[in-house]
Each structure stands twice: as structure tokens, then as C-alpha cells.
C-alpha positions as CSV (number, residue, x, y, z in Angstrom):
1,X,-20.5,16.5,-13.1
2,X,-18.2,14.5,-15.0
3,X,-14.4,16.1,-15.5
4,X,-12.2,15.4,-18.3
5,X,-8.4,16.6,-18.1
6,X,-7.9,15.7,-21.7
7,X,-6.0,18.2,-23.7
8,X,-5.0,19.4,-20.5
9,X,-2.4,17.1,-19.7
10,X,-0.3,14.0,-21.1
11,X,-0.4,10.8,-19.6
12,X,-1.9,11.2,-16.1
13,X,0.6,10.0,-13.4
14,X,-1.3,11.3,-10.2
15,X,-4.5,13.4,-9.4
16,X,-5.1,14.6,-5.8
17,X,-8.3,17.3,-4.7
18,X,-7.0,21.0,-5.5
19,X,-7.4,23.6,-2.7
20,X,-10.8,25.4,-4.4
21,X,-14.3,24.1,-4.7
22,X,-14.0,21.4,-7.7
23,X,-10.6,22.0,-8.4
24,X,-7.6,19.1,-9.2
25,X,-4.1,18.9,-8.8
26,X,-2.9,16.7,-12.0
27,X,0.7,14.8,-12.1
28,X,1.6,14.3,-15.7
29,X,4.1,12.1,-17.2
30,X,6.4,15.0,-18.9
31,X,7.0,16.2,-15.7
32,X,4.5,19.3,-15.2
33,X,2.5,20.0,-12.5
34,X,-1.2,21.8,-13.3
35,X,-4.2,22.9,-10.7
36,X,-7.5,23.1,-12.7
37,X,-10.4,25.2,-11.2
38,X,-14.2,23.5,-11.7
39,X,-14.0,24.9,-15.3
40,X,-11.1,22.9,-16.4
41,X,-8.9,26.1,-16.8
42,X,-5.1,25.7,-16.0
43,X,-4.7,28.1,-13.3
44,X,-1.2,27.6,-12.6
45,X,1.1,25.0,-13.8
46,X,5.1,24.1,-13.3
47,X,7.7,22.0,-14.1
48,X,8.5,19.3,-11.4
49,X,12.1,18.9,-12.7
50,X,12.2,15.2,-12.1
51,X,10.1,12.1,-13.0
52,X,7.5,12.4,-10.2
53,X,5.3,9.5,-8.5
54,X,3.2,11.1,-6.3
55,X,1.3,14.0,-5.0
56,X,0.8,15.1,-1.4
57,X,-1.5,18.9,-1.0
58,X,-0.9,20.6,1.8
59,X,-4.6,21.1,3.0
60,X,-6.9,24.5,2.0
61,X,-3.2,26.0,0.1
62,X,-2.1,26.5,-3.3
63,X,0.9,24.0,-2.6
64,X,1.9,20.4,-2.7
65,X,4.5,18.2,-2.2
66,X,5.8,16.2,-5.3
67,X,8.0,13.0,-4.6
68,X,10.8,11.4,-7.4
69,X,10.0,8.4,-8.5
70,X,13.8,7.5,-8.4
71,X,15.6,9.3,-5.8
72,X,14.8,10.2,-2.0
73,X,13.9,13.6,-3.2
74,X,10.1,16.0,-2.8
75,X,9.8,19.1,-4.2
76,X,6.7,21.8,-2.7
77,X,5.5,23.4,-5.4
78,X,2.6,26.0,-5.9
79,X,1.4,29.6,-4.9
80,X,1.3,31.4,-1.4
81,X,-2.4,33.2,-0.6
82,X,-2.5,33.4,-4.7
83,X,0.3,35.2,-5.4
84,X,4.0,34.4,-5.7
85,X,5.6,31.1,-6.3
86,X,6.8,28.7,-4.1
87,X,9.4,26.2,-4.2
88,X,11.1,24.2,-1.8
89,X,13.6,20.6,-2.2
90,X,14.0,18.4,0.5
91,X,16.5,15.4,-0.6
92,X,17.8,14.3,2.9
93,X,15.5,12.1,4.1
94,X,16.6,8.5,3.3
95,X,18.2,6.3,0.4
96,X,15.4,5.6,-1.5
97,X,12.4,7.3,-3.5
98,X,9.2,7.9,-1.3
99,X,6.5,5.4,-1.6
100,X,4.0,8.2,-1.0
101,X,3.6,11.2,0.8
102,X,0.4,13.3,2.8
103,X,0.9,17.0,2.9
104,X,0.2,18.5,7.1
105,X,-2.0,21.4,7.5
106,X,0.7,24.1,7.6
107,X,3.1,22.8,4.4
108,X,4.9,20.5,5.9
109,X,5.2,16.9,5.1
110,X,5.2,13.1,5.9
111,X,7.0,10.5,3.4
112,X,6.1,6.7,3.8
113,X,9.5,5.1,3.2
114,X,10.3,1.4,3.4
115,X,10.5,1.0,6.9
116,X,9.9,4.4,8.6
117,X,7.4,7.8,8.4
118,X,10.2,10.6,7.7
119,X,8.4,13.9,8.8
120,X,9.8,17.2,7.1
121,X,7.9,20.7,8.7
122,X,7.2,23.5,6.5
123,X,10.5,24.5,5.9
124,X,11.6,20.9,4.8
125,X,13.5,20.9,8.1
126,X,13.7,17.7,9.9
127,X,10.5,16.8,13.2
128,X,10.3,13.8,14.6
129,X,9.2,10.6,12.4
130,X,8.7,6.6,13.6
131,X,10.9,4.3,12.5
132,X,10.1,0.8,12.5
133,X,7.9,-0.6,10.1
134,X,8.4,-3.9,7.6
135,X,6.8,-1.9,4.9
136,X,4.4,1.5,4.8
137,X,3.0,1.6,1.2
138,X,0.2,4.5,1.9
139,X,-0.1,7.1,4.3
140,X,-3.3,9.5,4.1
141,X,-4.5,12.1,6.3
142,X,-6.9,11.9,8.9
């Protein structure tokens, strides 16, 4: 079936497959986060806190990873198993904004950046990345 997210959000930034049957994750442009169930009811929404670019879910969760669009800088935001929030910065890995990001089974991370995949586990904490690269602008999971 067709979905509309209007009403539900401002200008649509990004929009990436939520962690329920016919759900969304939506990106809008006044910085707020929303997942919509199949019924296109907000179930939970937040405040990113900076101009975002991207979204990268962390597979079957209630979480994903929000990259600035101006500064090296991701933000996980969403609910663990349905109940309390989560909310975890990383802002240490590079010198410039993240061209995209995939969110790893787990909750960690991988950031394409100009010139290397920066890999961040599910504590933000630094893992191993490749380095490398004239210029990464998509990474997806496989």
C-alpha cells in the first residue's frame, strides 16, 4: 500500500526501513527523528540536536545511527527491547561530516568518509576500519 508521511514530518531529509513489519524511520529537516509503525502512528520520536544527513538502523532494533551534516559527528538514537531511551555521540572519528553511514547487527557502526571506512562498535568505541580509498560515497549492508 501506498504510505504518506505528510503531517507527520517537515521536509523529508532521509527515510530508511524501521525495525517492525512496515514501519519507517523518517529524517526531517527541523532536526527530529520519528519511527512510524504500518499505520502511520508516531511511535517514538527525538530530537537529533544537529542538522542531520543521514540515517543508518542498526538491523531488527529500535535504534539508528544519525550523522551531522557539518561536522564528523553520529548520534544513536532510539529505544532498547521497547523500553528506555538510548543515546550515544561519537565525534572522534575524522575531520569531516560522514558521507553516509550502515548501522552492524549489534549497534555498532560504519561511516564512509572521504578516503577511509571508520568503524565504531556498539559503544561508539573505536574497531578496526580500511583506510585507503579516493572517495567512498555509499556504503550499505550486505
Amino acid at each position: 500500500s501506498a504510505r504518506s508521511c505528510a503531517g507527520l514530518a517537515r521536509s523529508i531529509v532521509d527515510l530508511a526501513t524501521g525495525p517492525h513489519a512496515d514501519s519507517v524511520w523518517v529524517l526531517d529537516s527541523e532536526r527530529e527523528l520519528l519511527l512510524i509503525d504500518a499505520l502511520d502512528r508516531v511511535v517514538w520520536r527525538s530530537a537529533t540536536g544537529f542538522d542531520a544527513r543521514a540515517l543508518a538502523p542498526i538491523p531488527s532494533a529500535e535504534l539508528v545511527w544519525v550523522t551531522d551534516s557539518h561536522a564528523p559527528r553520529a548520534r544513536r538514537l532510539g529505544r532498547i527491547d521497547g523500553g528506555h531511551t538510548d543515546s550515544l555521540e561519537c565525534s572522534d572519528f575524522g575531520t569531516t561530516a560522514a558521507e553516509c553511514a550502515v548501522g552492524l547487527p549489534g549497534g555498532g557502526v560504519l561511516f564512509a568518509l572521504p578516503g577511509a571506512l571508520v568503524h565504531r562498535d556498539e559503544r561508539g568505541r573505536p574497531s578496526p576500519g580500511q583506510g585507503g580509498f579516493h572517495t567512498l560515497v555509499d556504503v550499505a549492508p550486505r
